[in-house]
N, C-alpha and C positions, 0 to 999 in steps of 0.2 A: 748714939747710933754707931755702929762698928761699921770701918769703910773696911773694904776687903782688898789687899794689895796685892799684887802680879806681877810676878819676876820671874828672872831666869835663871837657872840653880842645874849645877854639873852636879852627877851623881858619881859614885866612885867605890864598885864594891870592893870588902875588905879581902874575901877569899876567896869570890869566884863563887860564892854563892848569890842567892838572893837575901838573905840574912846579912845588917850589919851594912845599910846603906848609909854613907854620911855625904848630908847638905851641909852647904857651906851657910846656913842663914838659921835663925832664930827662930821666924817668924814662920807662923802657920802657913800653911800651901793647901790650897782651894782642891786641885785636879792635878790627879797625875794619870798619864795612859801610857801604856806597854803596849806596846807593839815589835817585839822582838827585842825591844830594848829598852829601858826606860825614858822617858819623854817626857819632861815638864812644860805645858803648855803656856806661857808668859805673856800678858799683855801690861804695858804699866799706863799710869795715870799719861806721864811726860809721852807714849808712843802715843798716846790717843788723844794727847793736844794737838801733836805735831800731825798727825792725820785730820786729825779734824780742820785744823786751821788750814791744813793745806787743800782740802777737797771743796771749803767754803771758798777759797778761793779762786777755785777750778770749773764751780758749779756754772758760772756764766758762758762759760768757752766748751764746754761740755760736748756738745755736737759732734767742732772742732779736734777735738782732744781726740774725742774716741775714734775716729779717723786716722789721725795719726797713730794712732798705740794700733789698730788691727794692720795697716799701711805697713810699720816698721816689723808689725809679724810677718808679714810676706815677705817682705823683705830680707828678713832675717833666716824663713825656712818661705822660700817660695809652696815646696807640698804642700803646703798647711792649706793652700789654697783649695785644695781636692778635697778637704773634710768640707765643705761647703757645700751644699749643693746648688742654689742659687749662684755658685760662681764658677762651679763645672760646666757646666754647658751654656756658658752667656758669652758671645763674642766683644761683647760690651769692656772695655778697659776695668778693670779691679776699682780703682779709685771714684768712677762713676757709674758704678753697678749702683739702680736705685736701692736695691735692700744691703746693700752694705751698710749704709751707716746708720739704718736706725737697727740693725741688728749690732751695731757696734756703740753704738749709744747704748742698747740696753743691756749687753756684758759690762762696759764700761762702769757708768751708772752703779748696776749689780756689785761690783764688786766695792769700787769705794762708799757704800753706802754700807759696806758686810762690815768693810773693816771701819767705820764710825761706828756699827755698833754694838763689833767684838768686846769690847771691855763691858761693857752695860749689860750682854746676853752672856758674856761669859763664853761664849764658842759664836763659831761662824755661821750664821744665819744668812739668810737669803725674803728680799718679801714678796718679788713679783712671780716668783716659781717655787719648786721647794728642791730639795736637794734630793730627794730620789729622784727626780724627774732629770734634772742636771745631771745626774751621774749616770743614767739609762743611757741618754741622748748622748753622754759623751763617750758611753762605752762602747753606742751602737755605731758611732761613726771613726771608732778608731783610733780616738786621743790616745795617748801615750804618755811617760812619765817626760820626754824628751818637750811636749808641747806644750805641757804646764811651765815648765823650766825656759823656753823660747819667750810664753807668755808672759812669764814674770819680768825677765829681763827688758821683753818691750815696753809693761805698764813701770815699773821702774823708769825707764830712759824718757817716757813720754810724759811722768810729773819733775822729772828732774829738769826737763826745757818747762814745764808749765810753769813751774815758781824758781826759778834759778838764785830770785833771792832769798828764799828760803830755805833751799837746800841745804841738805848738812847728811856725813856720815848717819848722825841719830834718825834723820828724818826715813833715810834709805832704809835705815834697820827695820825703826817700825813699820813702812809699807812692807818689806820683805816678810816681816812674820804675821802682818794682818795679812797677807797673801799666799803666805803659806801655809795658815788656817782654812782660808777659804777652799783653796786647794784641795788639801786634806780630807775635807769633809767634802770634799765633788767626789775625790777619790775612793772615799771609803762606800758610797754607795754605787761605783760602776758596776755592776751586773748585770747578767741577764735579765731581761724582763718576766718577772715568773706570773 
């Protein structure tokens, strides 16, 4: 059985064309996507142990978690709070707004389940919604590329306290690019609703 492997590979054209690209690897390459530039999408075996092991770890305290990771979004861009609407007009504290947190639980949730099982789908997937609909809803309420980039940084900061003993550079990376998968593919279907 052939496993199929996932890396990350600089491209480097020779003249400024598109002719005459050189990788730096041997090995066959699954998907590549342009989008103004060349893009190799990477997931390896070791990113998807390191997520995996670490999101089993996490599944207990879950609730928890995703509390703090939407917490540290405010925190980080109080606005963010205005794309909510359940939290625009509630004079109720942020923190014990009852639909916070199971709206936060199920982003939460969503995404480390996308990126367990980026390598297995090969792209970013979603199962309780589907990603037109994520992208509609995020178009319609005015996400921007600034609140993906807030986002990452809080789901970042919020497994790096969840398993501090397991943290490492590598661990950082692979949540960074399973998240910037997810991203990607939230992004690529914001449109208008036709």
């Amino acid at each position: 059985m052939h496993q199929q492997q996932y890396m990350s590979l600089s491209w480097k054209r020779r003249d400024g064309s598109l002719k005459g690209l050189v990788c730096g690897t041997s090995k066959s390459i699954r998907s590549v996507e342009r989008s103004g530039r060349f893009q190799v999408r990477a997931f390896t075996e070791e990113q998807e142990a390191l997520v995996v092991n670490s999101w089993n770890a996490m599944k207990k305290n879950a609730g928890e978690l995703a509390l703090k990771f939407f917490l540290r979004i405010f925190e980080i861009a109080p606005s963010a709070k205005k794309l909510f609407t359940f939290l625009k007009d509630s004079d109720v504290p942020v923190e014990q707004n009852p639909k916070l947190k199971p709206h936060a639980l199920t982003v939460f949730v969503m995404t480390c389940e996308s990126a367990v099982q980026l390598r297995k789908a090969g792209k970013a997937t979603v199962r309780e919604s589907n990603l037109k609909d994520l992208g509609s809803t995020h178009f319609k309420y005015g996400v921007v590329d600034e609140h993906f980039e807030v986002t990452k940084y809080a789901l970042l900061e919020t497994i790096k306290e969840a398993v501090p003993d397991m943290w490492s550079a590598e661990m950082k990376n692979a949540w960074a690019e399973a998240y910037d998968q997810l991203a990607a593919a939230i992004k690529n279907e914001m449109k208008p609703p036709s």
